[in-house]
N, CA, C and O atoms as CSV, one atom per row, in Angstrom:
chain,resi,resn,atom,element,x,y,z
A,1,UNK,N,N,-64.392,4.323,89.875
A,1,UNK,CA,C,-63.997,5.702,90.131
A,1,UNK,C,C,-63.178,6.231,88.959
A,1,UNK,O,O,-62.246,5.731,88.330
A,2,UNK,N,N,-63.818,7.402,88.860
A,2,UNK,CA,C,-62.371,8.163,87.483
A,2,UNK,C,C,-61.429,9.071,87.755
A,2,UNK,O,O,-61.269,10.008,88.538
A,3,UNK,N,N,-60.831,8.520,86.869
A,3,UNK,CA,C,-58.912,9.420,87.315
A,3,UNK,C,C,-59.103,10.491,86.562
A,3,UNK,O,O,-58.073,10.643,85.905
A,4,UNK,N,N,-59.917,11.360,86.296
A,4,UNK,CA,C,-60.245,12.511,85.367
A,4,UNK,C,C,-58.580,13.602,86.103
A,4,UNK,O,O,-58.312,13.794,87.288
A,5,UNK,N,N,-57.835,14.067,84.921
A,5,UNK,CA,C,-56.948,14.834,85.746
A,5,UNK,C,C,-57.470,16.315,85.084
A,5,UNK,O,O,-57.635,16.610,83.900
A,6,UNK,N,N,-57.681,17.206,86.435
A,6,UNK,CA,C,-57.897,18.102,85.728
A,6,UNK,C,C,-56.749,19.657,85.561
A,6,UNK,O,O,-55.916,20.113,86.345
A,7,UNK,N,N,-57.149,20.068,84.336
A,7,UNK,CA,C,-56.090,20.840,83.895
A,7,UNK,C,C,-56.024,22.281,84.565
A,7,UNK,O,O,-55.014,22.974,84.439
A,8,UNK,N,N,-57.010,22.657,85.201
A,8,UNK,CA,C,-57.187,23.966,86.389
A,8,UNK,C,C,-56.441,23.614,87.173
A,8,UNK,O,O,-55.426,24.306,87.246
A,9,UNK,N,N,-56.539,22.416,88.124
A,9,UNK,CA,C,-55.855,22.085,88.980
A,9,UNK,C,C,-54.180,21.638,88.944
A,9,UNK,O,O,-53.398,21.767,89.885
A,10,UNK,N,N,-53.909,21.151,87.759
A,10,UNK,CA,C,-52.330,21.115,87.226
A,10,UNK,C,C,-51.885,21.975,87.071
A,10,UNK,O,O,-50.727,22.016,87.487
A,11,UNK,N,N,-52.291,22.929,86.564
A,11,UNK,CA,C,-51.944,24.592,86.186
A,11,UNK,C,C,-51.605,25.010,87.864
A,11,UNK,O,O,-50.469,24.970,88.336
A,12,UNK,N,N,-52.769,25.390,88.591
A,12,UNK,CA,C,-52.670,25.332,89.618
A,12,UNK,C,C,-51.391,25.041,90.401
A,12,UNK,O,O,-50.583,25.859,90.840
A,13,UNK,N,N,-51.376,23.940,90.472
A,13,UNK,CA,C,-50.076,23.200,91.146
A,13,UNK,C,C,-48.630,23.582,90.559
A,13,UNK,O,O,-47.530,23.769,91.081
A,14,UNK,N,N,-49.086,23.615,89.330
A,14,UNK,CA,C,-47.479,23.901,88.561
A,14,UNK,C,C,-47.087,25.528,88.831
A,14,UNK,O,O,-45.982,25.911,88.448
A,15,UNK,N,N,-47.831,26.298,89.368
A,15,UNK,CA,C,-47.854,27.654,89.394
A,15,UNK,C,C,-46.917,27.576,90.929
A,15,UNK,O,O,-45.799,27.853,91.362
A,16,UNK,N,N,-48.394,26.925,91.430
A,16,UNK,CA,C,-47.886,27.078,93.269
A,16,UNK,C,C,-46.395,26.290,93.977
A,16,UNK,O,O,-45.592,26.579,94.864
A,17,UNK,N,N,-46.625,24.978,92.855
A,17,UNK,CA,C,-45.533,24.505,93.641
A,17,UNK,C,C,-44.662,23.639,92.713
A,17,UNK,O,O,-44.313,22.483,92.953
A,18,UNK,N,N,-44.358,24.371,91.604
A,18,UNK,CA,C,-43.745,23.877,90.623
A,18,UNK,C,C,-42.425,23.633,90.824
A,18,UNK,O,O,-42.185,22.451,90.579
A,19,UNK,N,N,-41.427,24.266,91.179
A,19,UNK,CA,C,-40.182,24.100,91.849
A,19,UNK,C,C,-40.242,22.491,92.865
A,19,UNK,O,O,-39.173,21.923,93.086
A,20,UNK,N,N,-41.409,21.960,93.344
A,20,UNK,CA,C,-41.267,20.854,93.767
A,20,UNK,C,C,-41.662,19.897,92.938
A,20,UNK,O,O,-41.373,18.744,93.257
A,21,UNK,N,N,-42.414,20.135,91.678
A,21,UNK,CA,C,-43.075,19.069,90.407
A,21,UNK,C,C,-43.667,18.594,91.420
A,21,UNK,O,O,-43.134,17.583,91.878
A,22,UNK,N,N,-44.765,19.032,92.042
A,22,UNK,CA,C,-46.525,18.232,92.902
A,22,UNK,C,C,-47.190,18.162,91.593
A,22,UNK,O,O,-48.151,17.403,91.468
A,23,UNK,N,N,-46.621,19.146,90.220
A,23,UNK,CA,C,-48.195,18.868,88.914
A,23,UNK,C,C,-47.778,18.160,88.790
A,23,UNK,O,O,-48.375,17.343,89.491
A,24,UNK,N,N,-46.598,17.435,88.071
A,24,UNK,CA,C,-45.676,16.040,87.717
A,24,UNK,C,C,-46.132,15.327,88.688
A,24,UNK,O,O,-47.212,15.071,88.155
A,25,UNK,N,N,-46.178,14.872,89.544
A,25,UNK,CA,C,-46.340,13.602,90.305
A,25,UNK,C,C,-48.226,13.640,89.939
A,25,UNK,O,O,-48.712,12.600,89.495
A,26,UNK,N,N,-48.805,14.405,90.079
A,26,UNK,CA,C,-50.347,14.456,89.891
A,26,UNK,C,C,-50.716,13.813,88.665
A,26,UNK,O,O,-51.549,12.907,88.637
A,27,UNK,N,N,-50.166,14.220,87.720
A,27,UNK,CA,C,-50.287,14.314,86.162
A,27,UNK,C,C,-49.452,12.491,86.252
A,27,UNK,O,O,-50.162,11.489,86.176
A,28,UNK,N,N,-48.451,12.433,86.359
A,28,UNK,CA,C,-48.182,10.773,85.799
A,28,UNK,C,C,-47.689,9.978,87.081
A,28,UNK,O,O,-47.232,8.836,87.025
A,29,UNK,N,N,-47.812,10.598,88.051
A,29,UNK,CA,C,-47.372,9.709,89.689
A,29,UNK,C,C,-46.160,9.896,89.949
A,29,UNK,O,O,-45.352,10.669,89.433
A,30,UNK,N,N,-46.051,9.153,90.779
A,30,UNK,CA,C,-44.516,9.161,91.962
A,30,UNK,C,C,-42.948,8.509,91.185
A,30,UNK,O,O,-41.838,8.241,91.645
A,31,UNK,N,N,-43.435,8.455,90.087
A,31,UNK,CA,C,-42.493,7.777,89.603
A,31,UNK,C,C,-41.840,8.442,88.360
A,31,UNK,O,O,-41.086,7.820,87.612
A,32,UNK,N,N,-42.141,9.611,88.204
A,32,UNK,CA,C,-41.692,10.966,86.860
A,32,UNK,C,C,-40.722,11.711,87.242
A,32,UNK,O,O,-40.607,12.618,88.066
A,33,UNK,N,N,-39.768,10.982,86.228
A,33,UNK,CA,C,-38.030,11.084,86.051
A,33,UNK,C,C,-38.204,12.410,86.813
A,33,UNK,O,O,-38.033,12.583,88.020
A,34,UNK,N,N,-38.654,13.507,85.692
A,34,UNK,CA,C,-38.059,15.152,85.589
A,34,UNK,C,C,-38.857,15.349,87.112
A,34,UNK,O,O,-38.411,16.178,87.906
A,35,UNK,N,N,-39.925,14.622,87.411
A,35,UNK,CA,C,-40.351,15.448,88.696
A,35,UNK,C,C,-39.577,14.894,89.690
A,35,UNK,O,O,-39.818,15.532,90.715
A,36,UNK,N,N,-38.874,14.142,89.879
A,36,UNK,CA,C,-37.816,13.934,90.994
A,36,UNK,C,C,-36.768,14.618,90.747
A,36,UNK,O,O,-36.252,15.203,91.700
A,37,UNK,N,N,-36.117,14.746,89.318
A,37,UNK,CA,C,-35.283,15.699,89.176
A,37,UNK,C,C,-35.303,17.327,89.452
A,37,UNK,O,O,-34.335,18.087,89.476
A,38,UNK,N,N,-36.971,17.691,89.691
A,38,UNK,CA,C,-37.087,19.296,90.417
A,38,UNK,C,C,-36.981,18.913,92.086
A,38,UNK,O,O,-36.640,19.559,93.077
A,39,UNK,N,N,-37.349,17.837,91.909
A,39,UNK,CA,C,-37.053,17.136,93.890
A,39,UNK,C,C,-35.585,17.482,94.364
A,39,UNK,O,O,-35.136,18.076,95.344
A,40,UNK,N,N,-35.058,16.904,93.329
A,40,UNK,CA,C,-33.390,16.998,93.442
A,40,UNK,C,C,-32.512,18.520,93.719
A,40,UNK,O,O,-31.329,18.653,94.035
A,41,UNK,N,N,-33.471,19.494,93.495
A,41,UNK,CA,C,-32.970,20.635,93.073
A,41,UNK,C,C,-32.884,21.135,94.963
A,41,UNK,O,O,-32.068,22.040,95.142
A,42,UNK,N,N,-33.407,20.783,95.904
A,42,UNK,CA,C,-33.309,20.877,97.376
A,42,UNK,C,C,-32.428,20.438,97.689
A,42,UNK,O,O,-31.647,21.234,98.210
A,43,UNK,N,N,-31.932,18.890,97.598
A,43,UNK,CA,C,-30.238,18.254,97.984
A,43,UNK,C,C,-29.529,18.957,97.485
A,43,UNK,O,O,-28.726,19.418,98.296
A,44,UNK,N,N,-29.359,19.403,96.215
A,44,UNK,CA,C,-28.360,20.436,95.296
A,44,UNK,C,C,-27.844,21.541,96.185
A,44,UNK,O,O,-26.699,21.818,96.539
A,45,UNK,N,N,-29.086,22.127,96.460
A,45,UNK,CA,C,-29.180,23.642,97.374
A,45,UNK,C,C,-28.466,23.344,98.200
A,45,UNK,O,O,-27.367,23.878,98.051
A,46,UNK,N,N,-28.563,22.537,99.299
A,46,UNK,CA,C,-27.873,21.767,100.577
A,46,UNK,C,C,-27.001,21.524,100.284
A,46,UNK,O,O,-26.465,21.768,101.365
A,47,UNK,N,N,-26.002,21.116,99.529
A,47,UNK,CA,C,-24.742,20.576,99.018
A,47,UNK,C,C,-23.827,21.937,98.532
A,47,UNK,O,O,-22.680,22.235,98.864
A,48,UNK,N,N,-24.595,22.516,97.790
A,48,UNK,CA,C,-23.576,23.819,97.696
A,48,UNK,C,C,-23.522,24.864,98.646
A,48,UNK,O,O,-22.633,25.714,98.592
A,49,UNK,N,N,-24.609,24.870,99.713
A,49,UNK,CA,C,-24.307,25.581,101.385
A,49,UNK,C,C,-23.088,24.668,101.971
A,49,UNK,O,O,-22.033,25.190,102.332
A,50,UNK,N,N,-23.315,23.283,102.035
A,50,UNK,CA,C,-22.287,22.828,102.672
A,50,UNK,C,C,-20.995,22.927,102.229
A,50,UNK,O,O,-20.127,23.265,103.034
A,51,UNK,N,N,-20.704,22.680,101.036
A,51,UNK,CA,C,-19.155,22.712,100.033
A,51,UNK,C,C,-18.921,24.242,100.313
A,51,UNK,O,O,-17.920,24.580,100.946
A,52,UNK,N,N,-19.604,24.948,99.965
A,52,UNK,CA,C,-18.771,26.929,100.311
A,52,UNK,C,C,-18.582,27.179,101.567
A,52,UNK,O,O,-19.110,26.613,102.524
A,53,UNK,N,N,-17.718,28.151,101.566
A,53,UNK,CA,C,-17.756,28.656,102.831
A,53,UNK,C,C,-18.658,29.894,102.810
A,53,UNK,O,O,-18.630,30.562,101.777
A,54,UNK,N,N,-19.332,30.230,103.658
A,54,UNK,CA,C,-20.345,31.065,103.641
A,54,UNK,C,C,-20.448,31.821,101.994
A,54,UNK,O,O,-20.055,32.916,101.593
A,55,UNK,N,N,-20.979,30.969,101.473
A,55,UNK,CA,C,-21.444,31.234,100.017
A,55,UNK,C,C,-22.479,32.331,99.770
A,55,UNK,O,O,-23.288,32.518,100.679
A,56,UNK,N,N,-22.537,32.819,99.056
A,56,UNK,CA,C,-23.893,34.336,98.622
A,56,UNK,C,C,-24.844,33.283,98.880
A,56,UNK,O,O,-24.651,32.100,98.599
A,57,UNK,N,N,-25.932,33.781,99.455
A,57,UNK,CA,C,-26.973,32.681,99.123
A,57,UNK,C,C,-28.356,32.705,97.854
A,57,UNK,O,O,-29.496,32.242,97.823
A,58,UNK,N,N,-27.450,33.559,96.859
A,58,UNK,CA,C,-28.195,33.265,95.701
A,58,UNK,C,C,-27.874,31.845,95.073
A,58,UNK,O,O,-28.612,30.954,94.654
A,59,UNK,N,N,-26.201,31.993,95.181
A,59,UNK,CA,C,-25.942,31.046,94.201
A,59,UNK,C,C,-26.186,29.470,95.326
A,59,UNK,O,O,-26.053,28.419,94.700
A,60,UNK,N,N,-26.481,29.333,96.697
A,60,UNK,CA,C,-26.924,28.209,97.429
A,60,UNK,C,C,-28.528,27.994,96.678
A,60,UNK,O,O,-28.810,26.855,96.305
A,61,UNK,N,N,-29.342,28.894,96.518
A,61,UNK,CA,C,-30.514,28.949,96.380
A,61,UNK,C,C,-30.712,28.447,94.438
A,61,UNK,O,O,-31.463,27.521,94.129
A,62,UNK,N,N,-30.206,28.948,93.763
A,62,UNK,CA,C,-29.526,29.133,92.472
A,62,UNK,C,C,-30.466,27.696,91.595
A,62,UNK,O,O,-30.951,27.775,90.466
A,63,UNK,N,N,-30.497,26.736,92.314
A,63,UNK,CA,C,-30.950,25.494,91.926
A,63,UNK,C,C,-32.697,25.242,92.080
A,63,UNK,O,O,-33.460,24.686,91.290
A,64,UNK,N,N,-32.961,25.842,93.329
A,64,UNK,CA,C,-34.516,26.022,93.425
A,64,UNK,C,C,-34.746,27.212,92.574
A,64,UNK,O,O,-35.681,27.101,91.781
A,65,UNK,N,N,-34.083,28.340,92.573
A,65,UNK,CA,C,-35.078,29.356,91.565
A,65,UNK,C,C,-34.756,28.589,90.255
A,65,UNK,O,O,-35.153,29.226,89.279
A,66,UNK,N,N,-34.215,27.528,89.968
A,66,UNK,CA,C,-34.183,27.462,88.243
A,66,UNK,C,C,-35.127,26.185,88.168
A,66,UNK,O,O,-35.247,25.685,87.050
A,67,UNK,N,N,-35.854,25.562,89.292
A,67,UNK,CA,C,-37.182,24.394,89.259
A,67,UNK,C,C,-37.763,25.042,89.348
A,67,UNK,O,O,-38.756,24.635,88.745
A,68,UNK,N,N,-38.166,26.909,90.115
A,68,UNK,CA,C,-39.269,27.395,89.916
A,68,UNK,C,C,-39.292,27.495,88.845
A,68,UNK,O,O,-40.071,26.735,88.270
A,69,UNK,N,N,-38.570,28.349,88.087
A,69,UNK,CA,C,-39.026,28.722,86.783
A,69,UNK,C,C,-39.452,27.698,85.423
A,69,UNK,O,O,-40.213,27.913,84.479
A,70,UNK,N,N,-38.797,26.772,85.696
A,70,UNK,CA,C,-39.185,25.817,84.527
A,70,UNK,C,C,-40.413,25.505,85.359
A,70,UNK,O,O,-41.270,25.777,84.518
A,71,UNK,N,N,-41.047,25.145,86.368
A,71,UNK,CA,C,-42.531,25.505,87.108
A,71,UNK,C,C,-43.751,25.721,86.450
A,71,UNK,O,O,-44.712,25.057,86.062
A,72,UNK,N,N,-43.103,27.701,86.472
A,72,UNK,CA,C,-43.697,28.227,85.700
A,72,UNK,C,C,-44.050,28.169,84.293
A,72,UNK,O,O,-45.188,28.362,83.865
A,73,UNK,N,N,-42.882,27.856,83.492
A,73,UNK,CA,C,-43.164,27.595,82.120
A,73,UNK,C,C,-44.022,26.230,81.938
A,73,UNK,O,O,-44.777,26.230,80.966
A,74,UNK,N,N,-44.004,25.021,82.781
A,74,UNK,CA,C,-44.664,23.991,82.938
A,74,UNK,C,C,-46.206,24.311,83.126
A,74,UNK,O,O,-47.117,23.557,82.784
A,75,UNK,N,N,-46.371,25.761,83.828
A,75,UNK,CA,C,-47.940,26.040,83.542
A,75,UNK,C,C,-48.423,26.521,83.118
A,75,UNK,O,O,-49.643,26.356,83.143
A,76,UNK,N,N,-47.860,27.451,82.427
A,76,UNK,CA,C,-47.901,28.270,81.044
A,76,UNK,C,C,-48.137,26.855,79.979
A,76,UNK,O,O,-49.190,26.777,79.347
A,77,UNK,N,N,-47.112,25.814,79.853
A,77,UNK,CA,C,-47.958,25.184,78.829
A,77,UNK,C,C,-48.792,24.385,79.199
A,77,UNK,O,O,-49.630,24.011,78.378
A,78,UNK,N,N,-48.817,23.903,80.478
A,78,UNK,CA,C,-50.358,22.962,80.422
A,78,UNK,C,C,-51.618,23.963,80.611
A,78,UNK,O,O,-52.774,23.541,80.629
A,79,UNK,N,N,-51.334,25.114,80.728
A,79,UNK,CA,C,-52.466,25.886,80.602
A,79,UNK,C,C,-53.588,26.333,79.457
A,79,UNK,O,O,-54.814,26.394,79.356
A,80,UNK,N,N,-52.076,26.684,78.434
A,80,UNK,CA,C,-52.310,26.718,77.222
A,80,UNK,C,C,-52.927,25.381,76.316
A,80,UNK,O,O,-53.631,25.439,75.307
A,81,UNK,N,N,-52.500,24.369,76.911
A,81,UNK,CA,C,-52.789,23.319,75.828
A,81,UNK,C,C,-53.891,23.167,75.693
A,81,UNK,O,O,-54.418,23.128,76.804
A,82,UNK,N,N,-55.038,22.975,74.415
A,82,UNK,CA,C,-56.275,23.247,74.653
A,82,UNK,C,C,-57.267,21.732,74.780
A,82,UNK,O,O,-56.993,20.669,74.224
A,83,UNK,N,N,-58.332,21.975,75.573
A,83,UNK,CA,C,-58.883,21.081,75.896
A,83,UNK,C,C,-59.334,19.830,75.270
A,83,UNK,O,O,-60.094,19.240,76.039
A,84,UNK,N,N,-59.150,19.201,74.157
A,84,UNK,CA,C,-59.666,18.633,73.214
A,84,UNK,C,C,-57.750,17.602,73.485
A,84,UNK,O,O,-57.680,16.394,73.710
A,85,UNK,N,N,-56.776,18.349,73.389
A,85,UNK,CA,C,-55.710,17.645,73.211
A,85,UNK,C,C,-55.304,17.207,74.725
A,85,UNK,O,O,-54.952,16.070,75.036
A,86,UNK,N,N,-55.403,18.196,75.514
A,86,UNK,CA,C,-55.154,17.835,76.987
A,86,UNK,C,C,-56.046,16.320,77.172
A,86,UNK,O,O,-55.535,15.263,77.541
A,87,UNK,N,N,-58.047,16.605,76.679
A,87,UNK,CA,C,-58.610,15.034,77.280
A,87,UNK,C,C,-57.950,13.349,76.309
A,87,UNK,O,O,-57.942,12.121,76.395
A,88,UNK,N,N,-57.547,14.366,75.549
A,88,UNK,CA,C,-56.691,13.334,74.590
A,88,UNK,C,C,-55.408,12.224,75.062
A,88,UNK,O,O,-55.228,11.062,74.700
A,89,UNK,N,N,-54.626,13.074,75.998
A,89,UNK,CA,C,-53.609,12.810,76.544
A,89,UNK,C,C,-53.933,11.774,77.613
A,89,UNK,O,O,-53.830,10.553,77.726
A,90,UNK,N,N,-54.564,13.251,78.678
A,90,UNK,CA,C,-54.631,12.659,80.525
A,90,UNK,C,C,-56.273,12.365,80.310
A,90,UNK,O,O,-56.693,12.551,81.452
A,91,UNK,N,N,-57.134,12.101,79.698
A,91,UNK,CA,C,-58.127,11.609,80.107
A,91,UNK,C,C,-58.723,10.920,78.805
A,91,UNK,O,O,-59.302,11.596,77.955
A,92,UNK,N,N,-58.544,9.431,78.673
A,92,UNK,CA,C,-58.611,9.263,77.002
A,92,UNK,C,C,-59.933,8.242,77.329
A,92,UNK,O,O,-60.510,7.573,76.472
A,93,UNK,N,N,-60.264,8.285,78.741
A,93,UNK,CA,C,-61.682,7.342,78.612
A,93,UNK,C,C,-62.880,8.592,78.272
A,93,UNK,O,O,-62.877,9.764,78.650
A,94,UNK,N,N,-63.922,7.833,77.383
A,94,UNK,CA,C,-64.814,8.889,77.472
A,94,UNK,C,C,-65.801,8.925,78.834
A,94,UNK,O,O,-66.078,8.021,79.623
A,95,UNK,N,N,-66.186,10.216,78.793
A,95,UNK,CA,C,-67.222,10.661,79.723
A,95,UNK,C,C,-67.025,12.158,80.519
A,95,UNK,O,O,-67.654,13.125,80.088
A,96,UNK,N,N,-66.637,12.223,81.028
A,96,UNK,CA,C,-66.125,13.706,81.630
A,96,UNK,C,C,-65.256,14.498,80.058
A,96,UNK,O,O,-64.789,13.886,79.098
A,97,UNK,N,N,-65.278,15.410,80.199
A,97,UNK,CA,C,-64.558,16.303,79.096
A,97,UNK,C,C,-63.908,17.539,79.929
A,97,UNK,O,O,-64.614,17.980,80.836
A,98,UNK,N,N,-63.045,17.952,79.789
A,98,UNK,CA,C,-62.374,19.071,80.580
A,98,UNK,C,C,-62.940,20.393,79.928
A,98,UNK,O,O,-62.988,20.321,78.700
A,99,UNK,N,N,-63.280,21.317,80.348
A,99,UNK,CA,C,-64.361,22.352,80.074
A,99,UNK,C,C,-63.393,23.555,80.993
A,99,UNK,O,O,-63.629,23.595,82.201
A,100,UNK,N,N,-62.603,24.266,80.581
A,100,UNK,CA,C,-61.573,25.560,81.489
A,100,UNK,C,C,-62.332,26.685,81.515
A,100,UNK,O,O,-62.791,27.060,80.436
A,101,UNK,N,N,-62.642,27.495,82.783
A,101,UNK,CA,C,-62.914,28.101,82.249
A,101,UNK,C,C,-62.365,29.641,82.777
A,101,UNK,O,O,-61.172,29.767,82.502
A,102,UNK,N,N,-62.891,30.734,83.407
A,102,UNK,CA,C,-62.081,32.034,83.743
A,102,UNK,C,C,-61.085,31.882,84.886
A,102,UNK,O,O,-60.132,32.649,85.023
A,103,UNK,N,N,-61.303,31.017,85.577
A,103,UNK,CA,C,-59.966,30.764,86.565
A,103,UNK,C,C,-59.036,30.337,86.448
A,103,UNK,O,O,-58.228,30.388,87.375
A,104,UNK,N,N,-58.694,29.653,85.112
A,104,UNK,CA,C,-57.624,29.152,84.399
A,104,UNK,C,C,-56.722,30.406,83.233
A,104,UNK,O,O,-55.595,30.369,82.741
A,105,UNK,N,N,-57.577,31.181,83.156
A,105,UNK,CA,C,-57.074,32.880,82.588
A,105,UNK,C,C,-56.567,33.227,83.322
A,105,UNK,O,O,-55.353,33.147,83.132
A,106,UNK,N,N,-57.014,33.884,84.734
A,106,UNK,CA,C,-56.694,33.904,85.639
A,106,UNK,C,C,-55.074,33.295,86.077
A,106,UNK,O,O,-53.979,33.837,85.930
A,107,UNK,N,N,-55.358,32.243,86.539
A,107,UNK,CA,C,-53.550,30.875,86.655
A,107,UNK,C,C,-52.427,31.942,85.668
A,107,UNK,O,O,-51.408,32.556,85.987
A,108,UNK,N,N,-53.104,31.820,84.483
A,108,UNK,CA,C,-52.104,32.114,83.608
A,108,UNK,C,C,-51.536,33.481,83.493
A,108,UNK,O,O,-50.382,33.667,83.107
A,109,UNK,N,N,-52.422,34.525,83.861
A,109,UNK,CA,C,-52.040,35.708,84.052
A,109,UNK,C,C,-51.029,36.263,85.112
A,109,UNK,O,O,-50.257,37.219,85.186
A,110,UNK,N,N,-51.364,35.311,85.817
A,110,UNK,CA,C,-50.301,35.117,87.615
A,110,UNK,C,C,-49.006,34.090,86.774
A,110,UNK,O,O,-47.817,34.399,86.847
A,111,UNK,N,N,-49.373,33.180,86.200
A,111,UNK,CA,C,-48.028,32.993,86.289
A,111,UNK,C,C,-46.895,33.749,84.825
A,111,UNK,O,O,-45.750,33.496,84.452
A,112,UNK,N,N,-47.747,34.533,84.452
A,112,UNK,CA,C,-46.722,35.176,83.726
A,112,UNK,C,C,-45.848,36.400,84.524
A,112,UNK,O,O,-44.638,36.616,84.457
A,113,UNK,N,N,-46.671,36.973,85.141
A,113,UNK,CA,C,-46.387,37.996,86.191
A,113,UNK,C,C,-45.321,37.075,87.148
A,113,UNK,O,O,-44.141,37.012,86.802
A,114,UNK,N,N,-45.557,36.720,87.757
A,114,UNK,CA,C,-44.820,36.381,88.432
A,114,UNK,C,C,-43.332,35.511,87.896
A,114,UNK,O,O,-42.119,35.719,87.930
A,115,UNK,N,N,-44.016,34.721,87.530
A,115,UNK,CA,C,-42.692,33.982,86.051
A,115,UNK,C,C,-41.615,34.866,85.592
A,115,UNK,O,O,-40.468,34.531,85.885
A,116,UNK,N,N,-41.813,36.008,84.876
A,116,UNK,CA,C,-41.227,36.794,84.094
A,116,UNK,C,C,-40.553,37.821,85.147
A,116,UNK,O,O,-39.340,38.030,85.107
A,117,UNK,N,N,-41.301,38.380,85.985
A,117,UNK,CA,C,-40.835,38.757,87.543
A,117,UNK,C,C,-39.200,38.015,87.919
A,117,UNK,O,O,-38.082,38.523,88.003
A,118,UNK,N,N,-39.656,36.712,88.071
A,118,UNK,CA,C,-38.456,35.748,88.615
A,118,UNK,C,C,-37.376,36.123,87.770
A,118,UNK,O,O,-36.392,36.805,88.057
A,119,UNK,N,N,-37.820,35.359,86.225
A,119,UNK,CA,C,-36.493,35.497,85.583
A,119,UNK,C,C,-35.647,36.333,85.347
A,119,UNK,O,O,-34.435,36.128,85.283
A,120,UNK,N,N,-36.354,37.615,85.157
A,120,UNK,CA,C,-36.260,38.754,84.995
A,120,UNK,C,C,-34.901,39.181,86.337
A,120,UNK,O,O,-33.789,39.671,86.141
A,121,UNK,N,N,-35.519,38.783,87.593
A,121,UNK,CA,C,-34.986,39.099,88.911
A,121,UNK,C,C,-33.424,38.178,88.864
A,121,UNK,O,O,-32.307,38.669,89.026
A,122,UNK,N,N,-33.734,36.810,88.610
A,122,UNK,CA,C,-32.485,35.937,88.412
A,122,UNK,C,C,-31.377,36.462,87.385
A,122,UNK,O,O,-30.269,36.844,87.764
A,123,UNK,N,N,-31.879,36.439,85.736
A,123,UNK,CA,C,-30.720,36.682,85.171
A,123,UNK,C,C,-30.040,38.264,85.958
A,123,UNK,O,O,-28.815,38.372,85.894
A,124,UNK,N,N,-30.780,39.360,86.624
A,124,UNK,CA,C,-30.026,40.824,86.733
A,124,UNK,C,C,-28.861,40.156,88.133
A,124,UNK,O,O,-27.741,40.559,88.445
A,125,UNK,N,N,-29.671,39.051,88.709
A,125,UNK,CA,C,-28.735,38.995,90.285
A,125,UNK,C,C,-27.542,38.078,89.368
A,125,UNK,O,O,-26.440,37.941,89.899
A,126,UNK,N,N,-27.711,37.633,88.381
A,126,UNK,CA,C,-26.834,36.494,88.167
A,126,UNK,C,C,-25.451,37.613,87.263
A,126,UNK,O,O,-24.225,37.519,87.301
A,127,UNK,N,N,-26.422,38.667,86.474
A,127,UNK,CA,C,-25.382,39.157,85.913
A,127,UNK,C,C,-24.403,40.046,86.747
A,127,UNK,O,O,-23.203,40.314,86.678
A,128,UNK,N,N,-25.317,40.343,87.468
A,128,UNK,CA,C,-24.445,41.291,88.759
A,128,UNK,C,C,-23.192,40.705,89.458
A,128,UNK,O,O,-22.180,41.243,89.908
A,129,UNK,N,N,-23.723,39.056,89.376
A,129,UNK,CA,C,-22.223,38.677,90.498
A,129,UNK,C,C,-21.061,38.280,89.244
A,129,UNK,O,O,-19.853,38.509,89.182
A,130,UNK,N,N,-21.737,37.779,88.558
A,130,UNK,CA,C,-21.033,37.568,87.423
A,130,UNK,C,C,-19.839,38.443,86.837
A,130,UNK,O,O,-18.696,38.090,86.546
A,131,UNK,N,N,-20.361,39.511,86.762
A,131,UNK,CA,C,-19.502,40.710,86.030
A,131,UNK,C,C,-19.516,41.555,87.370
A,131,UNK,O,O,-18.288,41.635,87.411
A,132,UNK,N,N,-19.794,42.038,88.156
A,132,UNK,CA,C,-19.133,43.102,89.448
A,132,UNK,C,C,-19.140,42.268,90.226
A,132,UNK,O,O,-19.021,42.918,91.265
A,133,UNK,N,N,-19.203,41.067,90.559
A,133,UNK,CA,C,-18.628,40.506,91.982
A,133,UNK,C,C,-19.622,40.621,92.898
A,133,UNK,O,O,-19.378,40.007,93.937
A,134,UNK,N,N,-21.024,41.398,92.863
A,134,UNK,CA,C,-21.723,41.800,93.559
A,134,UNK,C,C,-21.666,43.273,94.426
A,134,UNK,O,O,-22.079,43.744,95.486
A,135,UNK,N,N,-20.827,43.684,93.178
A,135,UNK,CA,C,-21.089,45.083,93.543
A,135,UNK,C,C,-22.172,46.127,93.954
A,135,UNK,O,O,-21.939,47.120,94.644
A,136,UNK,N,N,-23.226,45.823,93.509
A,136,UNK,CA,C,-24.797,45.834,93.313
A,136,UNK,C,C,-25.754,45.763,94.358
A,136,UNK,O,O,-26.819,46.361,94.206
A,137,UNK,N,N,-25.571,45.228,95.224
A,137,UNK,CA,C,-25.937,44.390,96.597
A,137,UNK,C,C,-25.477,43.421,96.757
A,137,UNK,O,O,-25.735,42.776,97.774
């Protein structure tokens, strides 16, 4: 059987559920440092609800929007990386060749939109509490 990993489907994953690293565990298994370290970013969340007293719940949340976004940038570049270096990497037996094709334009167009959306949304909430206290909402 072949472990062909394919790069639609990593993209994919890193888009949808990048904040949990499911492409990281796909891409090198259950055992990838940084993808337990976006794992980690849920206990984090939980730990700073519990330590505040009724805390904003940006800054409880604060830890998952910053695994989404590195997520996103995680599929922005495995999206980008082009096929010749990607079968190089994750698929170095020959026979299958990774071949991308408009649904992977697609991935990438969503996750810029949405990506840039986020950050965009994070740094204004972050500067808001930052400098007015949350004057802002």
């Amino acid at each position: 059987m072949s472990n062909h990993k394919n790069k639609t489907l990593a993209t994919a994953l890193a888009f949808a559920l990048g904040g949990l690293s499911v492409h990281r565990f796909y891409l090198r298994g259950s055992v990838d440092r940084l993808g337990l370290l976006h794992v980690c970013s849920l206990p984090v969340a939980g730990m700073i609800y519990g330590l505040g007293h009724a805390p904003n719940p940006f800054w409880t949340l604060l830890p998952i929007f910053i695994s989404c976004i590195v997520g996103f940038i995680e599929a922005l570049v495995i999206g980008l990386t082009p096929d010749e270096k990607w079968d190089a990497k994750f698929n170095p037996s020959p026979g299958r060749k990774s071949d991308s094709h408009w649904i992977l334009a697609v991935l990438l167009v969503l996750t810029m939109l949405v990506g840039a959306t986020s950050v965009i949304a994070t740094l204004s909430r972050l500067f808001d509490l930052l400098w007015t206290g949350g004057a802002y909402g």
